[in-house]
N, C-alpha and C positions, 0 to 999 in steps of 0.2 A: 504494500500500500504506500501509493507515495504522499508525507504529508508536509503540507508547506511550510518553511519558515515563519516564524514568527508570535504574536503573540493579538490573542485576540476576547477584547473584554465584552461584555453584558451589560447591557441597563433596562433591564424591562420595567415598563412599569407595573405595579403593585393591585394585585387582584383581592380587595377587601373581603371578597366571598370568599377563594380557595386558597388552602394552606399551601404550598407549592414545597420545593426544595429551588437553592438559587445557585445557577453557577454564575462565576464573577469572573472567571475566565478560564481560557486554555491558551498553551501553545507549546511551540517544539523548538527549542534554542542552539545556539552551539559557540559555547564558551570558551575563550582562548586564551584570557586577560584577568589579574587578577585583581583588578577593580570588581570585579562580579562579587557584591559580597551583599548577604543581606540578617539584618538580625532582629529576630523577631521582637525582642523588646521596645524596639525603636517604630515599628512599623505602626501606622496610625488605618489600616484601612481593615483591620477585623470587626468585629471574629468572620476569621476563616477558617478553612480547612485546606492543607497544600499535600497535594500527592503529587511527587516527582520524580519520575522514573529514566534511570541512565539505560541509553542506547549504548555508550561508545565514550573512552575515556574515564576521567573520575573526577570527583568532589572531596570537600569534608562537610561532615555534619556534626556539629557540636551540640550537647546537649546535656543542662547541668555541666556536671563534670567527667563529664564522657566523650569520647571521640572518636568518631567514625568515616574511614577511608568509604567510599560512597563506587563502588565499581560496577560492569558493565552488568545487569539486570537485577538491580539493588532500589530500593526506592525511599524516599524519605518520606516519614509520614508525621506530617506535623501544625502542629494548632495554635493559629496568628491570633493575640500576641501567647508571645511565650518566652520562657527562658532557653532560648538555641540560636545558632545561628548555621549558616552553610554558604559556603563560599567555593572558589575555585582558588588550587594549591598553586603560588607562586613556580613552585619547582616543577609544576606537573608540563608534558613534552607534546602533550595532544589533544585538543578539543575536549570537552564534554559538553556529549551531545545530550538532551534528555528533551521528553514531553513532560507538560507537568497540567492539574488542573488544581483549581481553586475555587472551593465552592463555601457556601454559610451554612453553620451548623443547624438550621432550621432542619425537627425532621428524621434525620439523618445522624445524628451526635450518640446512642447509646450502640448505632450498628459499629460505627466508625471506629468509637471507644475497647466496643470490646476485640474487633482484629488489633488493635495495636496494643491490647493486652497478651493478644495471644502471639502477635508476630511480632513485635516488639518494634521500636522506632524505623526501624532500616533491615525491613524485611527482601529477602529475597523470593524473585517470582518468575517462573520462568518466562520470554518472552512470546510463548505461545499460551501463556494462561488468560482463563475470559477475565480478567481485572485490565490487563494489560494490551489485550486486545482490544476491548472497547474503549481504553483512554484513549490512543493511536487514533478510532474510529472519531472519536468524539472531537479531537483535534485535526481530523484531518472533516470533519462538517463544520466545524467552526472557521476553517479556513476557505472553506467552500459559500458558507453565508447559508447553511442548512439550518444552522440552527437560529432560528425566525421568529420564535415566542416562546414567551413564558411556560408555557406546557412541554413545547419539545423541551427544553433545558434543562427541565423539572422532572423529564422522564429520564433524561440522561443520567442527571447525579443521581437519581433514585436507583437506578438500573446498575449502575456505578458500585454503589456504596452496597447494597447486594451482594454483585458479583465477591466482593472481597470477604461478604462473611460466607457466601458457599464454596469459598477456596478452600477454607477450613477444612471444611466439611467431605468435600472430595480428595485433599491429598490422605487423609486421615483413614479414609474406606480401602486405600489404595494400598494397604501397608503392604503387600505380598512382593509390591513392585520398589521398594525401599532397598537402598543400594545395604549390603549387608552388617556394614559399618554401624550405621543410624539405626539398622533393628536391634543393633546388639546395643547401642544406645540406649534405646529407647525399651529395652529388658533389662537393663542394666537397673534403669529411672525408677523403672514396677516393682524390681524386685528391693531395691534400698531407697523407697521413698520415703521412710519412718527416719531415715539419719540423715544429717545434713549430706550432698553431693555438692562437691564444688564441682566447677567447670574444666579445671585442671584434674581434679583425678579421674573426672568421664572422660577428657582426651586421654589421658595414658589407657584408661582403658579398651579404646577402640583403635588406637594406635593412630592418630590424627594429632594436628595443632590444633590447638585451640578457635583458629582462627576458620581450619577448615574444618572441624567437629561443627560448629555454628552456623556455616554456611550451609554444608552438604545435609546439615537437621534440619535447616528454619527451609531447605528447599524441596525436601523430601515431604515433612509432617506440616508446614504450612504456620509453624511456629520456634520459636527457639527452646534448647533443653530444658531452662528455669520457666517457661511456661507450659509448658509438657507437664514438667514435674511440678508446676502446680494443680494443672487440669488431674491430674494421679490421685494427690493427696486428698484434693476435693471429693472427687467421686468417692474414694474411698469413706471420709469424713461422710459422705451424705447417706451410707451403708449403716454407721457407727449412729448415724443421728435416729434415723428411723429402726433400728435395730436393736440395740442397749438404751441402757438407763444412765451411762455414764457421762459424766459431767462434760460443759466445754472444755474447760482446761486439761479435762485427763484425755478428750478427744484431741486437741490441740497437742497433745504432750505424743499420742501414739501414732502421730501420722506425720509427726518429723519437724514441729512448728514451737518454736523456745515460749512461747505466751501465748493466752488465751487473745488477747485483742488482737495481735497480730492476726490470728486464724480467722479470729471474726472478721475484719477487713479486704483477707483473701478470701472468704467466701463468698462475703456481699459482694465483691469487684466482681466473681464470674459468676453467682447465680442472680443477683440483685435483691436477696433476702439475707437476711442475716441467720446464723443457727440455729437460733430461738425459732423465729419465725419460719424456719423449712421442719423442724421440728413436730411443731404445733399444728403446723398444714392439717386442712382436711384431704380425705381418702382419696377427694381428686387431683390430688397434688404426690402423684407417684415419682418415684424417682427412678432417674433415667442417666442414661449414658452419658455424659456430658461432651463426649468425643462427637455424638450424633445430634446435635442440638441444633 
């Protein structure tokens, strides 16, 4: 697909009856200069939401106090304003190319939220996946003048923000095709989810760096290891919850988590109830696979 240069914004006007989603723009760049720099605390035109996906070459993305090398089908997924920023590397020898879109969190913010709990800031995707495919699509009708009203726009990011939590969903089904490394990874997670895993001793164990245990995980399962290994303990926890009589904190304590508030926080983040409350559920509040959600 060929999509054109550049960068192209939205202003529709505001439909009082229907609730819409908004994109505020797309486009497809190619960065050579290391003036390209942008930080989100500075920027005055949110809330947004910026999905930015490398074709070709590389970036950094900074975040808190993290940093990340941004390479070729990696994407940054991040919420204007914020504490980050991303830039192009003074040192770097070759363009970065990327699409990127930016839409309001109207709508759309609890789908959004929960893939970058599971795929983490700077997920990898492969670039035949439908998330990445319909960015490409959606920048290459913005470049074309397709997209013509507030509806179409509104089905895009809707359709959009979608595709990325059924990504989940299908690397996840797919295990059998998981390169053999990342299953023994990801048996590794199952079987010592009760005691702390660092990252470092899951590389030694699959015999990867670190850098590429991360990659070849977050590209396979659709998530990185420490969200794996918390979707694990969860499920487990929601077995113990409806199951036993035993307290949060000794729940907390047998599924590998140092405090009860901690566990409560990680549970509210991926089921959106707290223990108490999935607990107490009535009979139509069964629990379920969390992997199939």
């Amino acid at each position: 697909m060929d999509i054109p240069k550049g960068t192209y914004g939205f202003r529709f006007a505001e439909d009082q009856e229907l609730q819409l989603c908004v994109l505020f723009a797309a486009g497809y760049d190619s960065i050579t200069t290391s003036s390209y720099r942008w930080d989100g605390l500075e920027r005055t035109d949110g809330p947004l939401l910026l999905f930015q996906y490398t074709l070709s070459g590389e970036g950094v993305y900074e975040s808190g106090n993290r940093a990340y090398r941004v390479t070729s089908g990696q994407a940054i997924l991040a919420e204007i304003p914020g504490n980050h920023r991303y830039y192009y590397p003074a040192a770097s020898k070759e363009p970065w190319e990327f699409i990127f879109l930016l839409f309001r969190p109207n709508l759309i913010l609890p789908h959004w939220r929960r893939f970058l709990r599971e795929a983490g800031e700077v997920p990898f995707l492969p670039i035949d996946s439908a998330p990445v495919r319909l960015s490409r699509m959606i920048v290459a009708d913005a470049g074309a003048g397709r997209i013509s009203d507030p509806l179409i726009a509104s089905s895009c990011v809707y359709q959009f923000v979608t595709e990325l939590a059924r990504v989940q969903v299908a690397t996840l089904r797919d295990r059998e095709n998981w390169p053999q490394n990342v299953r023994r990874a990801a048996e590794f997670i199952e079987l010592n989810y009760s005691r702390m895993i660092s990252i470092d001793q899951l590389s030694e164990h699959v015999s990867l760096s670190k850098y590429h245990l991360i990659r070849r995980f977050s590209a396979s399962t659709g998530m990185t290891p420490v969200a794996y290994l918390t979707r694990v303990r969860i499920e487990k926890a929601m077995e113990l919850l409806r199951g036993t009589e035993l307290s949060i904190e000794a729940i907390a304590e047998r599924i590998g988590y140092s405090s009860g508030s901690y566990f409560i926080k990680a549970f509210r983040n991926l089921t959106g109830l707290t223990p108490g409350e999935f607990r107490s559920g009535d009979d139509s509040l069964s629990y379920r696979k969390l992997f199939f959600d």
